[in-house]
Wavefront OBJ file of the C-alpha trace (Angstrom):
o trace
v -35.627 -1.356 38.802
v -34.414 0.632 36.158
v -33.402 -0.938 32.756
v -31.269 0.395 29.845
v -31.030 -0.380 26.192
v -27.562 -0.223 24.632
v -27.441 0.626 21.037
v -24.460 0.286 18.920
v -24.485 1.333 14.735
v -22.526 -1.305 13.118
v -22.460 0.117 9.914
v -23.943 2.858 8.132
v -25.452 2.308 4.553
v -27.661 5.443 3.933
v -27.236 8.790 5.918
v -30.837 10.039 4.433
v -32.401 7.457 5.936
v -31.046 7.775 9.401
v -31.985 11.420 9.414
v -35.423 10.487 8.498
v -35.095 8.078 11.738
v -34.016 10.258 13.885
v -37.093 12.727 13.195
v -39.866 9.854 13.370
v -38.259 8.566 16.701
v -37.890 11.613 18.720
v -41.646 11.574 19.656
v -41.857 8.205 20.470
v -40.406 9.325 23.843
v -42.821 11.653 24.654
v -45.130 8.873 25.712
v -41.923 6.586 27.096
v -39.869 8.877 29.366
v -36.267 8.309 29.006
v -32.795 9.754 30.253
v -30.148 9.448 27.520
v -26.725 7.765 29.428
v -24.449 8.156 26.344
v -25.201 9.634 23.130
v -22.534 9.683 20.260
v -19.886 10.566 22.598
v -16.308 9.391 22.205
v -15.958 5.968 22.375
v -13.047 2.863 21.738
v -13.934 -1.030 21.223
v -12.050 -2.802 23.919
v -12.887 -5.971 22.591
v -14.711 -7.523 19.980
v -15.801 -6.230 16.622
v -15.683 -2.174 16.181
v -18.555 -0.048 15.804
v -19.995 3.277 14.621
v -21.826 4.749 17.532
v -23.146 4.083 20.886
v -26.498 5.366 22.605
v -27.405 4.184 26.131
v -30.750 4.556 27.338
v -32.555 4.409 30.775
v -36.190 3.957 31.317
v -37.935 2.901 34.723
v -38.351 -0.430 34.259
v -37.627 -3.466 31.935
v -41.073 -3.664 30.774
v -41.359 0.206 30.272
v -38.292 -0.809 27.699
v -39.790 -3.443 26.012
v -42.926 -1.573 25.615
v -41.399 0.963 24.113
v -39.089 -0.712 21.396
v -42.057 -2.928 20.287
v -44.817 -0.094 20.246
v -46.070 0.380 16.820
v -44.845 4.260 16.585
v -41.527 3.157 16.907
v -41.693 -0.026 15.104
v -42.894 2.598 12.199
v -39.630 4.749 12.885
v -37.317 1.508 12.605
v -38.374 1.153 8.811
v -36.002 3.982 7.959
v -33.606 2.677 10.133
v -33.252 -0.873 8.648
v -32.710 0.995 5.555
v -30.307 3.177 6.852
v -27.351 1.155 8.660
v -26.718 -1.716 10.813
v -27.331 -1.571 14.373
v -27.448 -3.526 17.758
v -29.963 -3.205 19.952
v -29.391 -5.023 24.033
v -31.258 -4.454 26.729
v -30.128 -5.065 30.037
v -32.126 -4.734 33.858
v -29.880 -2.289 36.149
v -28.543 -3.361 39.062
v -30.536 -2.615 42.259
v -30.135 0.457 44.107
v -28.871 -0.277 47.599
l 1 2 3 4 5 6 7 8 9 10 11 12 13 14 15 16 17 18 19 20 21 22 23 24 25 26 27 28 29 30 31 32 33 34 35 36 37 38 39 40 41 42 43 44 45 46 47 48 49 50 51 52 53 54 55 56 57 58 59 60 61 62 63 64 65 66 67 68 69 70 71 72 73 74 75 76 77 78 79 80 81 82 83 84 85 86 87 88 89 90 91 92 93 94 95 96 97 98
């Protein structure tokens, strides 16, 4: 069963920074095949606090998720990120295809 990680940026604090993110995370995907849902696309807060940006992304399976947040390439990556704004990260296991 597919699974999908939602990410929101809360805040931004240093635009260098998530440039240099974006670079070091782009080939941790090579090894973790994703499809990108939603990717800084227009967007409105229906409820709750407002935010920056959204990214959805799919992967195969929950574990194939995990696997790849916590894998030490992009736990590497993630350094510039903490430095560079605020974000949410949720995953969430699809519903089953019927």
């Amino acid at each position: 069963m597919s699974a999908y990680i939602v990410i929101t940026r809360e805040k931004t604090r240093d635009t260098a920074k998530l440039e240099e993110y974006k670079k070091l995370s782009a080939p941790t995907f090579e090894e973790f095949p994703v499809t990108v849902r939603a990717i800084h696309g227009r967007h409105e807060v229906l409820e709750g606090a407002a935010t920056e940006d959204i990214i959805i992304l799919e992967f195969a399976s929950y574990e194939e998720a995990k696997t790849w947040y916590h894998s030490p390439v992009y736990q590497a990556a993630c350094e510039s990120r903490f430095q560079g704004g605020d974000y949410r990260f949720i995953l969430t296991e699809g519903s089953p295809a019927k």
